[in-house]
MARROMAR-495377 format. One line per 10 residues: number of its first residue (from 1); their letters; for each residue x, y, z of C-alpha. Coordinates in Angstrom, 2 decimals. Layout:
// residues N
NUM	a	X Y Z  ...
END
This chain:
// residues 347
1	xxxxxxxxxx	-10.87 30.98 72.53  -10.64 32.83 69.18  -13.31 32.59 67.00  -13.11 30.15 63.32  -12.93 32.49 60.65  -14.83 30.40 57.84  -13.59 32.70 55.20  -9.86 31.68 56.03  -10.63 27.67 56.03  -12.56 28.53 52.53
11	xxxxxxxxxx	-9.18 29.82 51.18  -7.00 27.17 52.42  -9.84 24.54 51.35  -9.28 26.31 47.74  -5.53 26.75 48.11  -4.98 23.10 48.39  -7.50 21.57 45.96  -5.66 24.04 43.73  -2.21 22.62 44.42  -3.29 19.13 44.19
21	xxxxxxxxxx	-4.45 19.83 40.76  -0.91 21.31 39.62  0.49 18.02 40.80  -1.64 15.86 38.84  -1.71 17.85 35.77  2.28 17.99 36.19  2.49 14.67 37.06  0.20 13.72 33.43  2.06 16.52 31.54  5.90 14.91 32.29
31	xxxxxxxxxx	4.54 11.31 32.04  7.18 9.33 30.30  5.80 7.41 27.17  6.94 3.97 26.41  6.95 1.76 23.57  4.93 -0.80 25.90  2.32 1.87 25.98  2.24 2.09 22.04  2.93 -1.43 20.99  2.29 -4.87 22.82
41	xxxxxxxxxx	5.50 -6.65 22.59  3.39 -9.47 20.77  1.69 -7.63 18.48  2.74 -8.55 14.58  2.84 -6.86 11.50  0.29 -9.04 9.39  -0.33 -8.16 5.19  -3.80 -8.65 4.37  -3.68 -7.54 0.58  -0.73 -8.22 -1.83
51	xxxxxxxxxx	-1.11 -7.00 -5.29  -2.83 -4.37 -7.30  -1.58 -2.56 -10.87  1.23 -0.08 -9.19  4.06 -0.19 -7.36  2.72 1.57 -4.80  -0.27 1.65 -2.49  -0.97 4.76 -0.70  -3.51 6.86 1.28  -5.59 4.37 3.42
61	xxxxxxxxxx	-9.17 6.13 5.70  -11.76 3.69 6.85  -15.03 4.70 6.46  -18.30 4.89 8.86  -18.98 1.36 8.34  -15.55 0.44 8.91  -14.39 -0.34 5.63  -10.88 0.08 4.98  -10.35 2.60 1.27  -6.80 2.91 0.09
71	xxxxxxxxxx	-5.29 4.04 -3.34  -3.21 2.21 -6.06  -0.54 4.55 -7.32  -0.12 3.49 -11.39  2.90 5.14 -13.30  2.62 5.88 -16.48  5.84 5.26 -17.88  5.69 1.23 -16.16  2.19 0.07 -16.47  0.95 2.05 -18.69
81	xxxxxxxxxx	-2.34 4.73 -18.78  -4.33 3.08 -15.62  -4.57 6.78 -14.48  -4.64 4.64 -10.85  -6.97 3.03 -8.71  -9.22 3.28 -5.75  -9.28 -0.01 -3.39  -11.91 -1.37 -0.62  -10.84 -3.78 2.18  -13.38 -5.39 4.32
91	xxxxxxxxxx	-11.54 -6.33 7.39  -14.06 -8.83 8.31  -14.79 -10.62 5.14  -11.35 -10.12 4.22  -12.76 -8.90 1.10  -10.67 -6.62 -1.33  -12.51 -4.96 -4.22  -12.46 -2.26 -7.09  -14.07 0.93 -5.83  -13.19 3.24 -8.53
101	xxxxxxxxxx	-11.11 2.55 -11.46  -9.65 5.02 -12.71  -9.26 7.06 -9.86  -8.02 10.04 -11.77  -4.79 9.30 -10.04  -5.82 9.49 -6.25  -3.32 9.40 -3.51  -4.32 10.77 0.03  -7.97 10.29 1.16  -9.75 10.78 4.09
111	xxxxxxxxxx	-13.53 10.88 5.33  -15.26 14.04 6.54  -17.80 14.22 9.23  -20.82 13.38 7.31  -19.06 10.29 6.25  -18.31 11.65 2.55  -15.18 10.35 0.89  -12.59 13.07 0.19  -9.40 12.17 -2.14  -5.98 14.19 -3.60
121	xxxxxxxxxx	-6.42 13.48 -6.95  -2.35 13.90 -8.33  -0.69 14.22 -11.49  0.45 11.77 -14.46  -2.80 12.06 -15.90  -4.51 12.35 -12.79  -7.46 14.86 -11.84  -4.97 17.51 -10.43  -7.78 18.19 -7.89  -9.78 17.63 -4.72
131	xxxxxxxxxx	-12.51 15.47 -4.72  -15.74 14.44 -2.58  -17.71 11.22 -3.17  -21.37 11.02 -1.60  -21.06 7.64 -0.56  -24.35 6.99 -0.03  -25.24 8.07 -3.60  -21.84 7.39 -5.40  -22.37 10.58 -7.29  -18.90 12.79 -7.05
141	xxxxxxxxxx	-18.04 17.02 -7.10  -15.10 19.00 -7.48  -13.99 20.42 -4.65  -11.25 22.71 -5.68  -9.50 21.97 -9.10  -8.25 25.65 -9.53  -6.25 28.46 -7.56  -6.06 31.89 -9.27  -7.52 30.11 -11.94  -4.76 27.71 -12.62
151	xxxxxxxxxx	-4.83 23.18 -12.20  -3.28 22.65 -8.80  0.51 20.75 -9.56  -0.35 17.48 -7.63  -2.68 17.33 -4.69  -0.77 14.30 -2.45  -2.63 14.13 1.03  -4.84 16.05 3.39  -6.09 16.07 6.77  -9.46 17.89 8.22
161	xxxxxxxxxx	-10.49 19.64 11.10  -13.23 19.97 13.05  -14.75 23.27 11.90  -14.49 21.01 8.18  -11.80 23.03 6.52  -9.70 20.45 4.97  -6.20 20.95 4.13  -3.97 19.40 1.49  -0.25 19.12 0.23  0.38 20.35 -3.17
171	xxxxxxxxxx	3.79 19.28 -4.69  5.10 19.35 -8.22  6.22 15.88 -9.86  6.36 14.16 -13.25  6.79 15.54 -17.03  3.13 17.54 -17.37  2.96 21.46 -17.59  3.59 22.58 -13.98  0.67 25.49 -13.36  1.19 26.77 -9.58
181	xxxxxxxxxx	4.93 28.30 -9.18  4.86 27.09 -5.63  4.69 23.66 -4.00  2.51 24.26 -0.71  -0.53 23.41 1.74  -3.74 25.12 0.62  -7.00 25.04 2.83  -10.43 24.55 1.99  -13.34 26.07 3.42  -16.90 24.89 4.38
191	xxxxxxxxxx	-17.51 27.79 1.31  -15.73 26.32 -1.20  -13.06 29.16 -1.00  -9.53 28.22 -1.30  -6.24 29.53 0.03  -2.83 29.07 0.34  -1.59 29.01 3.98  2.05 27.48 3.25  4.20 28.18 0.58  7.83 26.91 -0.94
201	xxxxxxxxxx	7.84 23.30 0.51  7.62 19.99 -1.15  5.63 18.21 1.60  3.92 14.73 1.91  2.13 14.20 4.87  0.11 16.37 6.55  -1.86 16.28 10.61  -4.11 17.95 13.09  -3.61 17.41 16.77  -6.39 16.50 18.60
211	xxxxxxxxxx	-6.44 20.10 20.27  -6.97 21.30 16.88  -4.19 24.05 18.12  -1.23 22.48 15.94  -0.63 21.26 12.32  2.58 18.82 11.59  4.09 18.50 7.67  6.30 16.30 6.66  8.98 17.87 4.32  10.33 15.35 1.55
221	xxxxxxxxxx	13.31 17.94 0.75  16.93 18.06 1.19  16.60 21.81 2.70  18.23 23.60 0.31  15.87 24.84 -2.58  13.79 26.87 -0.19  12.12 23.82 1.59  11.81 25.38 4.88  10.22 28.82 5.98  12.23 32.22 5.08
231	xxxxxxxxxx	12.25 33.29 9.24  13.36 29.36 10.12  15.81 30.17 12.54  17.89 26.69 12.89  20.64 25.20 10.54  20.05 24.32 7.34  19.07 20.81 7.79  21.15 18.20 5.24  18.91 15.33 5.86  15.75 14.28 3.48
241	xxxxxxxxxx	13.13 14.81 5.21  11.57 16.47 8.65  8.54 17.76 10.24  7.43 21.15 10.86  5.27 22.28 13.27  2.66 24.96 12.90  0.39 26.74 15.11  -2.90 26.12 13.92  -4.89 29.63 14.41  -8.47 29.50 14.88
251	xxxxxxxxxx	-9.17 31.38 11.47  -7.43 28.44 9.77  -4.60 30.30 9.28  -0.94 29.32 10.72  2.05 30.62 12.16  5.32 28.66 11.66  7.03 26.99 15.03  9.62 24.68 14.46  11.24 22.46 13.14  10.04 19.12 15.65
261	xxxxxxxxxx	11.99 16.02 13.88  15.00 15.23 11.95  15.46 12.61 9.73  19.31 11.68 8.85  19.49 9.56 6.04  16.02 8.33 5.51  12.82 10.13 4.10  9.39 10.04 5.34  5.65 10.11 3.59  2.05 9.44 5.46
271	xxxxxxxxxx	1.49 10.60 9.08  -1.45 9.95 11.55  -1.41 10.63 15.24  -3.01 9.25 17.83  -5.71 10.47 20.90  -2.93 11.42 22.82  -1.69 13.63 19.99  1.58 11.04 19.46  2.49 10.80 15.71  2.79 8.15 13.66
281	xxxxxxxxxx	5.03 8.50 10.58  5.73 5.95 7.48  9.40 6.50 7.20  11.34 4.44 4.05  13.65 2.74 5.92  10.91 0.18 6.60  9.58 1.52 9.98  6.81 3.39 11.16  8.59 6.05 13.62  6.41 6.82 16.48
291	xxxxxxxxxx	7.40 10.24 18.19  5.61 12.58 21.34  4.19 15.31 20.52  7.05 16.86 21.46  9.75 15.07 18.43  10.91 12.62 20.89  11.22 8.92 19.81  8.36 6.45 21.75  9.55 3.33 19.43  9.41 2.16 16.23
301	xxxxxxxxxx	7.83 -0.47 14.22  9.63 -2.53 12.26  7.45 -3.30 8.22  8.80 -6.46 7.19  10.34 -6.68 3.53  8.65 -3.59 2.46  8.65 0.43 3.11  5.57 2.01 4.28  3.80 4.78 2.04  1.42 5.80 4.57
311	xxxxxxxxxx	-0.68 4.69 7.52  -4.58 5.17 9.38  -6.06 4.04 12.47  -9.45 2.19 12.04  -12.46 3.01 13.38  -15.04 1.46 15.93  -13.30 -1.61 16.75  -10.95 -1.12 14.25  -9.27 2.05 16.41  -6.58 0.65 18.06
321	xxxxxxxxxx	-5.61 -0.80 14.37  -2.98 0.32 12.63  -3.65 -0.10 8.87  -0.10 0.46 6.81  0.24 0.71 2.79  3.71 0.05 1.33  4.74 -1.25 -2.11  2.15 -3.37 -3.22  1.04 -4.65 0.30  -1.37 -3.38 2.79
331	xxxxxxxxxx	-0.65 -4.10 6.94  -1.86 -4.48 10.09  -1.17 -4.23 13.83  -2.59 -4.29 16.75  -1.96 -1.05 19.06  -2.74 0.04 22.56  -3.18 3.71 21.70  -7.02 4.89 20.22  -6.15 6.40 16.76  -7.47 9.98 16.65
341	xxxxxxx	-10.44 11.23 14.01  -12.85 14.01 13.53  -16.23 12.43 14.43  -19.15 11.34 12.18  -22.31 13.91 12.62  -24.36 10.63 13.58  -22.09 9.00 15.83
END
């Protein structure tokens, strides 16, 4: 009778936990995503604020204490010189108040990890600069308002990761002097240092995947006044807007991909994504597009009567909520997909 050779058994033992692995992780990888697993087929759209002083509302983050902040975009040449406002929403009061007024303009805003409020202050007599409110204090700093010495165009949104570098879209728009000869994505870092990582795009909104390994723009351009980067290597796209995907380079750097989504004959603003690293985009044909991370369609949902501006999950019990600003209106809806955030240092 030969003899067991434990060393052999080991390997196969090893061999075959290893191949069960690869099936699983294949089987996750190739998973199909459907709009079931997004949406309930009963969940509604529902507006819980109609009003404000512009046309449009923009730039919604909910805060540590789950209160909902979102932006009122004034224009000059219509209401007057409101200079814009800064809105709170209290999704369990149902309370909607003032927070700052004016806002200098503010448009994207977002919370960092210590819970401070950070917000693209834009152009038409706006701050032309990025700003951080202590929340705790109320007391406010600059946090870039120059780059080689020069007023940003129009800081319009901004996402952060998780080392605290935040990057924002800066795109020229309205009558003022126009300082910066590019439109692009600048970063800033945890010491105070700015830079320009993407240049020649007029972009809107602006993600992180959850891996932290890939950044997403959306491109409010027709493609043809230098939109899209100088080694893009498709056809000229004809559309009005898409999303680019970057590799997202541990130095905060990036290296251009693709191009991941096409629009044809509709343009797109605000985008969030999800835990799962699924993005949601406000596109103005009165939908919210939801795509893999791949730029394949999941489903879409349909925004009654109105076209989206831009979108956030909550927070807490609020993160499977989908809060939605449009023209004049703020949204909800219920999801079945965990919104993704940098965490809060105390939670």
């Amino acid at each position: 009778m030969k003899e067991k050779n434990p060393q052999r058994y080991s390997r196969i033992f090893v061999f075959t936990c290893l191949c069960f692995t690869l099936i699983l992780f294949g089987y996750g990888q190739n998973k199909i995503v459907k709009a079931e697993d997004i949406i309930d087929i009963n969940s509604q759209v529902k507006e819980i604020f109609a009003g404000g002083e512009g046309l449009i509302l923009e730039g919604p983050a909910m805060s540590p204490e789950g209160i909902l902040f979102f932006t009122d975009i004034t224009f000059t040449q219509i209401e007057g010189m409101k200079a814009g406002i800064i809105w709170s929403y209290n999704p369990v009061s149902k309370e909607t108040k003032v927070f700052r007024s004016p806002s200098g303009m503010a448009n994207g805003l977002a919370f960092d990890n210590e819970g401070n409020l950070i917000a693209c202050e834009g152009t038409d007599f706006g701050g032309r600069r990025i700003v951080k409110t202590d929340m705790k204090t109320g007391k406010s700093i600059i946090l870039a308002g120059l780059f080689n010495n020069k007023p940003f165009n129009a800081p319009n949104d901004l996402a952060i990761d998780y080392s605290g570098r935040i990057y924002f879209t800066d795109r020229y728009h309205g009558s003022e002097p126009r300082y910066q000869p590019v439109n692009g994505v600048y970063r800033i870092d945890p010491d105070s240092s700015v830079h320009l990582v993407i240049a020649n795009y007029k972009g809107n909104g602006i993600a992180i995947a959850p891996d932290q390994k890939t950044l997403y723009l959306v491109i409010a351009d027709n493609g043809t006044s230098g939109a899209l980067p100088a080694d893009f290597k498709g056809p000229r796209p004809v559309y009005n807007s898409s999303i680019l995907e970057y590799k997202l380079l541990p130095d905060g750097t990036v290296e251009f991909i693709k191009q991941l989504i096409e629009f044809k004959g509709t343009g797109a603003d605000g985008m969030k994504v999800d835990v799962n690293g699924n993005l949601y985009i406000a596109l103005l044909n009165n939908r919210i597009g939801v795509y893999t991370p791949k730029g394949e369609l999941i489903t879409e949902i349909k925004i009654p009567g109105n076209t989206p501006s831009n979108l956030c999950f909550g927070r807490g019990k609020w993160s499977k909520t989908l809060f939605i600003t449009g023209r004049k209106k703020l949204f909800m809806i219920e999801t079945k997909m965990e919104g993704f955030h940098i965490p809060f240092k105390n939670q």
